[in-house]
C-alpha positions in Angstrom: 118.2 16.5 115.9 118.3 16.8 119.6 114.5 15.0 120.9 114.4 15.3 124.9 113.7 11.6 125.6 115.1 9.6 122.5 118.3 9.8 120.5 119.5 9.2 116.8 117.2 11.2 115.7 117.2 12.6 111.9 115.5 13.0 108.8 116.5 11.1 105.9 118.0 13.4 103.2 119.9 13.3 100.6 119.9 14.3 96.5 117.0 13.6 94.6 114.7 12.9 98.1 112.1 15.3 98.9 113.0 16.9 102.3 111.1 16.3 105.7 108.8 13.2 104.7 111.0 10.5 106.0 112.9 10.8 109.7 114.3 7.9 112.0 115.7 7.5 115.7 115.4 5.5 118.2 112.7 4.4 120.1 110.0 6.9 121.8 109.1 5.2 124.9 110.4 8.1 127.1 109.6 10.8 125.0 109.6 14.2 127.3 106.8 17.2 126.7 109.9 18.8 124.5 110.8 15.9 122.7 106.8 15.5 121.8 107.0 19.3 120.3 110.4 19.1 118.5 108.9 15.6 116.6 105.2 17.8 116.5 107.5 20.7 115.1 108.2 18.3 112.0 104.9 17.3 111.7 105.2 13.5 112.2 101.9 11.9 111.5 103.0 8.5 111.5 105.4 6.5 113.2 106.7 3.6 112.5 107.7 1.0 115.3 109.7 -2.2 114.0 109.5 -3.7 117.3 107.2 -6.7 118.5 105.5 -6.5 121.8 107.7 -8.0 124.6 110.3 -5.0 124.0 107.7 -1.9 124.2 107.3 0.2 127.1 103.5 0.7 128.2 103.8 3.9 128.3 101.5 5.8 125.6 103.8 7.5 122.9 101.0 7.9 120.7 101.1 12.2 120.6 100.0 13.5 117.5 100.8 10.3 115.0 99.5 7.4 114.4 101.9 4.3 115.4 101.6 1.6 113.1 103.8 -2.0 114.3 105.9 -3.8 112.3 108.4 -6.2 114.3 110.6 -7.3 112.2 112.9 -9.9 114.7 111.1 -13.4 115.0 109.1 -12.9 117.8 109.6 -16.5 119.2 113.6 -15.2 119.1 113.6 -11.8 119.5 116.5 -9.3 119.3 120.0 -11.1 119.2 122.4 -10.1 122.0 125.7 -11.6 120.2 126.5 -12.0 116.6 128.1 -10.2 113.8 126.2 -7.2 112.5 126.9 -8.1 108.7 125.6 -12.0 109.8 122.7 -10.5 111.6 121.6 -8.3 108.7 121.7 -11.3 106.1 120.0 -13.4 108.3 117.4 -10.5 108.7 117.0 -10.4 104.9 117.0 -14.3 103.9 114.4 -14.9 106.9 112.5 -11.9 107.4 111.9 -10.7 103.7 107.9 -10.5 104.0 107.9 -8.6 107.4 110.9 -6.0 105.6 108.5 -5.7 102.9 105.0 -5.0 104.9 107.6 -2.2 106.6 108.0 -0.6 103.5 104.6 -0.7 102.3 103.3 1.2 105.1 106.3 3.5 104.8 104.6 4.2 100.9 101.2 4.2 102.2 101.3 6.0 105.8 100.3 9.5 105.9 103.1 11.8 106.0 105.5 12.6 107.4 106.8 9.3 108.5 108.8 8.7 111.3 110.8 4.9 111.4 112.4 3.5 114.9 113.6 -0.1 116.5 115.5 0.2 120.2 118.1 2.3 119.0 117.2 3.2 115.7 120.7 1.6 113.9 120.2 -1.5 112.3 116.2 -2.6 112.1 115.6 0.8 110.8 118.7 0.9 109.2 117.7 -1.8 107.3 114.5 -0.5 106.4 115.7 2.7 105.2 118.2 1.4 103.4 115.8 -0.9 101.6 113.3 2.2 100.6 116.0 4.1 99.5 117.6 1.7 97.3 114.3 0.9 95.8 114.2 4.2 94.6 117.5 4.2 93.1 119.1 6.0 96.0 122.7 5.5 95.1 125.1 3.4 97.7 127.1 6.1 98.4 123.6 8.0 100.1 122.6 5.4 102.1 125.6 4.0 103.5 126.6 8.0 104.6 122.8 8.1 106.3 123.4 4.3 107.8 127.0 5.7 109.4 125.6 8.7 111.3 124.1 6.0 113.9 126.8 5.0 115.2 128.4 8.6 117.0 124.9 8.9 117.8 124.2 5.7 119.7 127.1 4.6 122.0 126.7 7.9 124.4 123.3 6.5 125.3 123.6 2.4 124.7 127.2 2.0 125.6 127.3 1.4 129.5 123.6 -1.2 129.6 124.9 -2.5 126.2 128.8 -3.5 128.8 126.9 -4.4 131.7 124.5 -6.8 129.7 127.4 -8.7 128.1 129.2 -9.1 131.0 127.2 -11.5 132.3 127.7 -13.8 129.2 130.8 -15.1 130.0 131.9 -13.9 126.1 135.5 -14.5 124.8 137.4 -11.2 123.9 136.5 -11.7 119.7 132.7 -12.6 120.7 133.1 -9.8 123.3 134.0 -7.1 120.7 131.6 -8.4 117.6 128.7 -8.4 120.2 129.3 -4.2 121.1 129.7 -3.7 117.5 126.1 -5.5 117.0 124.8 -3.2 119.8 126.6 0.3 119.4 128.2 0.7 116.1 127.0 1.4 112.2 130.1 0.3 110.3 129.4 1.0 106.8 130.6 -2.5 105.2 128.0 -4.1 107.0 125.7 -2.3 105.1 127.7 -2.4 102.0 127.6 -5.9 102.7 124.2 -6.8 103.2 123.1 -4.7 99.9 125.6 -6.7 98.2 123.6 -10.4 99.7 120.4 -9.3 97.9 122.1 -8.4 94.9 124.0 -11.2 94.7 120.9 -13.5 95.1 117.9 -11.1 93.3 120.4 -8.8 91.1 118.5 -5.8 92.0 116.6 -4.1 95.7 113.3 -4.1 93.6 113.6 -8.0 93.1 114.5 -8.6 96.2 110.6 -6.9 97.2 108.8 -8.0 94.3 110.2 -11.5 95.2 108.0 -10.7 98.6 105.1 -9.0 97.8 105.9 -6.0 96.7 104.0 -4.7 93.1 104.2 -2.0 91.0 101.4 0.3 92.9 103.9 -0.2 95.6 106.9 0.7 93.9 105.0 3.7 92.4 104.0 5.0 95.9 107.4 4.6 97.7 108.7 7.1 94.8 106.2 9.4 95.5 106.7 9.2 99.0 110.4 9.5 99.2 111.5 11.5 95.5 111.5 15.2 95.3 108.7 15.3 92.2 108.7 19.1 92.1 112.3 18.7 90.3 113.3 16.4 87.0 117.3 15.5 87.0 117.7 14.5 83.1 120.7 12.6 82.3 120.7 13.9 78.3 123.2 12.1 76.1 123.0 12.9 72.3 125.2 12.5 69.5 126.5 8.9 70.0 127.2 8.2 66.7 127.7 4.3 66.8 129.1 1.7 64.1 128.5 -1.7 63.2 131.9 -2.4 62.3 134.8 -0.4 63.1 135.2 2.4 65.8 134.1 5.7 64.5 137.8 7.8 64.0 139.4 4.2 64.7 138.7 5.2 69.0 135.1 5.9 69.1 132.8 3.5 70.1 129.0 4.8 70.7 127.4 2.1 72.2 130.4 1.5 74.3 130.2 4.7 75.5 126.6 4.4 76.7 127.3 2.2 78.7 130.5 3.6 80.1 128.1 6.5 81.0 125.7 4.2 82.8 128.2 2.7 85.2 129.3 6.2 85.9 126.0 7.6 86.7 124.9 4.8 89.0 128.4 4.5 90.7 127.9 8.9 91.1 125.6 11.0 93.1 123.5 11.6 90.6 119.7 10.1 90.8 118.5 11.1 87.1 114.6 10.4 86.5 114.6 10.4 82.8 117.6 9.7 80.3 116.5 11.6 77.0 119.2 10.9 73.9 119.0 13.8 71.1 119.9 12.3 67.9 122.4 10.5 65.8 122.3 7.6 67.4 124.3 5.8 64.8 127.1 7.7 62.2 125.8 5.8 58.5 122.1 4.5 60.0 123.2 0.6 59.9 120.1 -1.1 60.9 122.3 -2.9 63.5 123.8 -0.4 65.5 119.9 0.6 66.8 119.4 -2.9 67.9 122.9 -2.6 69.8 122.0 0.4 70.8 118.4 -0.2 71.9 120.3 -3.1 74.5 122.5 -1.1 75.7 119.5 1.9 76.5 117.7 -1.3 77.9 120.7 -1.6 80.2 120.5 2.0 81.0 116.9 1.6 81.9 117.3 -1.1 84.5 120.8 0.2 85.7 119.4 3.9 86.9 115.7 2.8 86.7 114.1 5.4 84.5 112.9 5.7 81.6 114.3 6.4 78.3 113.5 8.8 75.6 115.6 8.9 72.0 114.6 11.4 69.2 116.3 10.8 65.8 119.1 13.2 64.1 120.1 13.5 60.5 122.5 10.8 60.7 119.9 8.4 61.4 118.1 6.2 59.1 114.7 7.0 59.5 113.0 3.8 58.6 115.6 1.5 60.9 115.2 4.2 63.5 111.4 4.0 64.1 111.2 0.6 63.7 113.3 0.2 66.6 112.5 3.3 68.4 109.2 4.8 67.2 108.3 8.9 66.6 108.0 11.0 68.9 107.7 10.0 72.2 105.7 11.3 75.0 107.3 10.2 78.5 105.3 11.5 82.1 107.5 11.5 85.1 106.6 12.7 88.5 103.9 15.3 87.1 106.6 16.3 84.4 106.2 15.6 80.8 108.9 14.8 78.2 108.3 15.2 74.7 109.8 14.1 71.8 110.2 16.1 68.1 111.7 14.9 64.7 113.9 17.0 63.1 116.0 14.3 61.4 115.5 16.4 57.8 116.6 19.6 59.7 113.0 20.6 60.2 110.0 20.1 61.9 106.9 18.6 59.4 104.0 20.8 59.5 102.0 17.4 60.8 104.6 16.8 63.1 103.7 20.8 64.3 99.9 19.8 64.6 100.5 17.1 66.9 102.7 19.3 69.3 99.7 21.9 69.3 97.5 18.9 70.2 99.4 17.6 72.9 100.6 21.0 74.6 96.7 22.0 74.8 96.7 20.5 77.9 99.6 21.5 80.5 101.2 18.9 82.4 101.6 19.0 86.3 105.1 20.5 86.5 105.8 21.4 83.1 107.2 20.0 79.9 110.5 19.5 78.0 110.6 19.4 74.7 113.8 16.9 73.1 115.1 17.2 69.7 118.2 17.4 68.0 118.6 20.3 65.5 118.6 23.3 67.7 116.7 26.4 66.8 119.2 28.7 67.4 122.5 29.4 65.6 125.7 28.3 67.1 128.8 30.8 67.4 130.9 28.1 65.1 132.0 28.9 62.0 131.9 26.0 60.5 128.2 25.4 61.9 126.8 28.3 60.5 122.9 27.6 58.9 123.1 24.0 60.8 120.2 25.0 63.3 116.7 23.9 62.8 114.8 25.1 59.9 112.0 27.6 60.0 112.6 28.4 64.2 109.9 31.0 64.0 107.4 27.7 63.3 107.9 26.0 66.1 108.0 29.3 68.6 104.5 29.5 67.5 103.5 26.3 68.3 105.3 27.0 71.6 103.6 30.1 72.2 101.6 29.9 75.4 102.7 26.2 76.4 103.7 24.7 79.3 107.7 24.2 77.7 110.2 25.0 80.7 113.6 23.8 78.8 114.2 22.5 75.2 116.8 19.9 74.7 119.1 19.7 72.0 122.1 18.4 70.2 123.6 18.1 66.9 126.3 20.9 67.1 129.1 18.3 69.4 129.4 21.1 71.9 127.6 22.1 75.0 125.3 25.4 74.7 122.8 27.3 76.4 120.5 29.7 75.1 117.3 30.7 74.8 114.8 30.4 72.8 111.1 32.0 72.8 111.6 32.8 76.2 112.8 29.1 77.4 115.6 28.1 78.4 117.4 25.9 75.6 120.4 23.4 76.4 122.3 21.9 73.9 124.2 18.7 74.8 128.0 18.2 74.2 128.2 15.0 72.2 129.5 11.1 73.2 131.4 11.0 70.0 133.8 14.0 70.1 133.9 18.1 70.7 133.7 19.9 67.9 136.5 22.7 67.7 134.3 25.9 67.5 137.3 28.6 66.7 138.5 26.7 63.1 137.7 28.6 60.0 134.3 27.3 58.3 136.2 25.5 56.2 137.7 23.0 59.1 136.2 20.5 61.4 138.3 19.4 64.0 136.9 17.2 66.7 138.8 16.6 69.9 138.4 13.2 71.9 136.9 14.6 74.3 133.2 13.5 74.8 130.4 14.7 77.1 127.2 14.1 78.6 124.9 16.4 80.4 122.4 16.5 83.7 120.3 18.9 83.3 117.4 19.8 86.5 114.1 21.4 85.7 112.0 23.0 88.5 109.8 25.8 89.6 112.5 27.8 90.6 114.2 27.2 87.0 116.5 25.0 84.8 120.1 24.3 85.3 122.4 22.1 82.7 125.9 20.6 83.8 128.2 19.2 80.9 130.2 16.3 82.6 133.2 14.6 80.8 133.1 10.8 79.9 137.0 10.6 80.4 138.2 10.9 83.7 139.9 14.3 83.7 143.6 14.7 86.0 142.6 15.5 89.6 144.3 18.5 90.5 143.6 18.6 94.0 141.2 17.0 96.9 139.8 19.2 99.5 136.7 18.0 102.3 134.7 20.4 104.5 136.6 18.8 107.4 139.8 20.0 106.2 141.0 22.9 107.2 144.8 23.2 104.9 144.6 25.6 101.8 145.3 23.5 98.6 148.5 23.0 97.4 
């Protein structure tokens, strides 16, 4: 954004963040009559200044926002004027973690939109933002793309005081060069790197902040704050079919496979709010494989930080099954509400009916999905002809009128949409293997060749994306910056 008066100025965006509620730049001291309506255009109502006193202009930058203080620099010290960056942003963190963290709160707490600065806007904020976002399971990838843009964006303004203040330290050429890095540059393994520090000493960003203050009401805020809550991404997984002794087909190894999907996801893009898992967790119901399998969802859990929601199928042992995971689980997320149905015997019990009445009597915020794993339509496969759920017409009636935007299913081991009284049904390919769907009925064949699914509910409607667990051949590799056809 071009602001008369300040530079590096944008708002913080990226997938699963809720547009125009967090912005950054540099500092506002000489904010002109334009700049003030381009940030009142946005409607800033608070800013954030992580400066302390001795480095603020008097000058009133006030406008139409409240400015809350948060230095974050040891005021007895103050900015550095040499050093790394990387060094700088470790020390920052082993030293400065409480004043970091009261940054952050009033980010959650401030009314909104929110607008963070230091001098330049690069590395105090950087830090800041990178912090939030992380805390909110931002993946790396996100952040370190929003931390880069500083650095084309400060040297036009910072470069030429930034040369004539070092010249008057009498540097040698390696301090020289580290020291205008410090000042004008956002390289992104300094970031990388100081992510990395509190991971290497707390294991995870929320640690790090609970390890300084930080609760759950806090946690809870910053979400809201910062995550788009009008959508729900789902990562849906179903059909694992784990074993307690050998792999499934000799290759096929469910609880593996979770977890192979959970250092995909995290490593990816993709900022899921919910995991839901539709059925046959385990191939023969060993007691076992749902206590390997509940670890390895526990995993999940912490690794993408949402919750997790597991109906049984008909390969599940029912007894094993709810003792480890319970019946029918009700899961609320960001005003959305996920809800859980039996149909292990292929059909939904008439109690099991009563209680969904019940529960959809009163709408949720944004809607509810409905998880299960027999779904109640027919697919086109021969040999999976009359494997749908029981009775359909039953449970369309105890739909009738509800809140349900999507219905989640699994069971057939190949990806599906449909519909289904009037809402949209998606039914997940399967961890354990794709069922060929053009045999004769009286042929399975199942191709290594297992998916899982995000799937992203809204106002506007419901999408579903199969995704391969095996890395398929890259064909080609194209970037909006590129401007050669592909070969």
């Amino acid at each position: 954004m071009e602001v008369a008066g300040t530079f590096n100025v944008r708002a913080v965006a990226g997938p699963g963040l809720s547009p125009g509620v967090l912005f950054r730049s540099a500092a506002l001291d000489h904010l002109r009559d334009e700049g003030r309506n381009s940030l009142r255009a946005c409607g800033i109502r608070t800013v954030i200044d992580l400066r302390d006193v001795t480095e603020r202009a008097t000058a009133d930058t006030t406008g139409d926002w409240s400015v809350a203080h948060h230095p974050l620099y040891d005021p007895r010290t103050g900015p550095p004027q040499i050093g790394d960056v990387a060094v700088v942003y470790r020390t920052l963190l082993d030293e400065r973690g409480g004043a970091l963290t009261e940054a952050l709160r009033a980010l959650a707490y401030a009314p909104a939109p929110v607008l963070v600065h230091c001098t330049a806007g690069k590395d105090r904020t950087g830090l800041v933002v990178a912090l939030a976002l992380a805390a909110v399971g931002v993946p790396d990838a996100v952040i370190l793309d929003d931390y880069t843009r500083s650095g084309t964006q400060v040297r036009p303004h910072r470069e030429e005081p930034v040369r004539r203040l070092l010249a008057g330290l009498s540097l040698d050429p390696a301090d020289y060069t580290r020291a205008l890095e410090l000042h004008l540059d956002s390289p992104p393994p300094a970031m990388a790197s100081a992510l990395a520090h509190v991971r290497g000493r707390y294991e995870t960003v929320t640690n790090y902040l609970r390890a300084h203050g930080f609760t759950e009401t806090d946690f809870e805020a910053l979400r809201v704050r910062l995550l788009d809550t009008t959508e729900l991404t789902v990562l849906h997984l179903s059909d694992v079919h784990a074993t307690a002794a050998a792999p499934l087909y000799t290759q096929v190894d469910g609880t593996a496979r979770v977890r192979q999907v959970a250092e995909r996801v995290e490593s990816s893009m993709l900022r899921p709010d919910v995991v839901v898992v539709t059925g046959d967790l385990s191939h023969h119901g060993e007691s076992s494989t749902y206590l390997a399998l509940a670890a390895a969802f526990a995993e999940l859990r912490a690794r993408l930080g949402c919750p997790v929601v597991v109906v049984p199928g008909n390969h599940d042992e029912p007894s094993s099954f709810t003792t480890v995971f319970g019946r029918n689980p009700i899961e609320h997320v960001h005003g959305f509400r996920v809800i859980g149905l039996d149909t292990a015997a292929g059909s939904v019990s008439r109690e099991d009916l009563d209680r969904l009445r019940a529960e959809l009597g009163s709408p949720a915020p944004n809607g509810t999905i409905l998880a299960l794993h027999h779904p109640p339509v027919p697919s086109p496969a021969a040999t999976l002809a009359g494997r749908e759920l029981a009775a359909p017409d039953e449970l369309a009636a105890a739909l009738d009128g509800s809140d349900v935007m999507a219905i989640l299913a699994g069971h057939f081991h190949h990806p599906m949409s449909g519909m289904f009284a009037g809402i949209p049904l998606w039914v997940g390919g399967s961890l354990a293997y794709l069922q060929d769907i053009g045999t004769s009925a009286d042929t399975v064949v199942g191709f290594d060749a297992p998916t899982y699914s995000i799937v992203r509910c809204s106002r506007h409607g419901v999408s579903a994306l199969p995704i391969p667990l095996h890395t398929p051949d890259v064909l080609f590799r194209s970037s909006p910056t590129l401007t050669a056809a592909a070969p």
